[in-house]
Each structure stands twice: as C-alpha cells, then as structure tokens.
N, C-alpha and C positions, 0 to 999 in steps of 0.2 A: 662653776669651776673655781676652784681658791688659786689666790694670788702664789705664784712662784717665790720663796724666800731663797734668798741669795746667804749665803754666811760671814760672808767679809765684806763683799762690795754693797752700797747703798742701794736700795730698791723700793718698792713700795713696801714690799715683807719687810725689809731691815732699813725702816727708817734713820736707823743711826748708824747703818755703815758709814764703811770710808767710800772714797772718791777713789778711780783708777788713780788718776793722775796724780793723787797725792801719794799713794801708797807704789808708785811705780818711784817717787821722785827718791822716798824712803827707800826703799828697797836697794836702789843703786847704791845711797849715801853708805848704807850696812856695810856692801859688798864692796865700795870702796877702804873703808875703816879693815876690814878684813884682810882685802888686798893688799896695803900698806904694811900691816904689818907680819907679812909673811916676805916682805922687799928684804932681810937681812938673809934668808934662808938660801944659801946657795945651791941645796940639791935637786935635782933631776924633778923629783913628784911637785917640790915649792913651785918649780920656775913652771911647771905643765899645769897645774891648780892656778895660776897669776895668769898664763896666758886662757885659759876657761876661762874665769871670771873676766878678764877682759871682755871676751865673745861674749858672755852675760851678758853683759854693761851695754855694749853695743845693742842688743836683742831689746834691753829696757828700753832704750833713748829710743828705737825703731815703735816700741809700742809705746810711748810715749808719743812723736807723732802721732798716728797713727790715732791714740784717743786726742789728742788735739784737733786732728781731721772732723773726726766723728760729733765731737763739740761745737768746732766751725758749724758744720753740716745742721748738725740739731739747732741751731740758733739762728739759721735761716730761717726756717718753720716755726718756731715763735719764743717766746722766753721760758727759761725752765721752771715750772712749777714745781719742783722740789717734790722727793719722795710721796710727798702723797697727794701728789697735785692730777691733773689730767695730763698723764704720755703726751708727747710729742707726735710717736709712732710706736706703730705695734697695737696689740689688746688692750683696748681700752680710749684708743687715740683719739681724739674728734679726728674731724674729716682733715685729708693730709692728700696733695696730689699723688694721683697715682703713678708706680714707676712710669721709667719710660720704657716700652714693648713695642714690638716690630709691628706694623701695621698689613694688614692681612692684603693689602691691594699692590705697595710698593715694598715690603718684606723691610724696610728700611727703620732704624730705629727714630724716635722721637727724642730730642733732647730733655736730657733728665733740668727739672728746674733750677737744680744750682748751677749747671755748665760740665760738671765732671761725670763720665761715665764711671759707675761704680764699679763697672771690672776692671776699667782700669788705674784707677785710681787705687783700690786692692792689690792689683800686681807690682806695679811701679815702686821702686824706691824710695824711699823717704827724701825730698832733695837736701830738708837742712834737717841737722837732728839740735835740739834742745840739751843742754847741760843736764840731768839728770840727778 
C-alpha cells in the first residue's frame, strides 16, 4: 500500500510541507490584515464580512489548541522523527499502548496513558486559546 501524500500539510508523502500550527498561525495573521482594513467601511455587508472573520479567527485559535493538544499528546509517546522518521501512531508506528477499551468483566474503561479521555477531551472547550 503506498504512503498517503497530503498536499499542504507535512507528511511522510510531502516531506516539505508545512506544519498545522504554523500555517494556522499564518492564516489568522492574513485574515487579520484583511479585517483591519475593511475597519473604515461603514456598510451593512463590511461590518457582516468583520464580524465572519471574527468567528474565523476564533475557529483558527480553537484549532490551534487543539493541534497544540495533539502535539502535547504525541510527545508523551516519544520524540518526533520528523517526516520520514518512524510514526508515533498510526501505520507504520512501532508498538504504542493500546487505547483504553471497556473491559469485558466490569464494562468499565481503563485510563488512557496520558490521563485524558479522548472523547472528552474532543468535546470540551478549549480553556485558553493561544494568540494566533
């Protein structure tokens, strides 16, 4: 089975992508330069286009945590080998504990090894968001 190549983000396929996090940080700084200067535009569509871009901005810095999380997470499991290095996880991965799944006797889950349940950690909030 050949490697998945991604087209923008870094991967084993596109060794010379970018990074989420740097291309989230980008993206906001754009949308902010953008935003500024539609600030003289006093009409109805300017001020609905300003307050969108807002909600963006907010959705970047959301997924910005959120790859921050996944980085924490990956860097418990060991250092990154960089695009063409051996996965963390997933295809390809050496051995990585496996999730934590309900035990067939007390139906009860097992703590996953960093302390955070992945679904909830998924659902929950961001509590602080990063500048963007």
């Amino acid at each position: 089975m050949s490697t998945p190549t991604t087209k923008v983000l870094m991967s084993a396929g596109n060794p010379n992508g970018r990074k989420l996090e740097e291309l989230l940080v980008e993206i906001a700084e754009d949308l902010r330069v953008k935003n500024d200067a539609l600030e003289g535009d006093p009409s109805p569509t300017s001020r609905a286009v300003r307050i969108n871009n807002l909600g963006i901005l907010d959705c970047l810095a959301l997924a910005g945590v959120r790859q921050l999380d996944t980085l924490r997470r990956l860097d418990l499991i060991g250092p990154d080998q960089g695009p063409g290095g051996t996965p963390r996880i997933g295809a390809g991965a050496a051995d990585v504990p496996a999730a934590a799944v309900p035990t067939p006797s007390t139906g009860a889950a097992l703590a996953p090894a960093d302390g955070i349940e992945p679904t909830s950690a998924a659902a929950a909030p961001a509590a602080a968001q990063p500048t963007l």
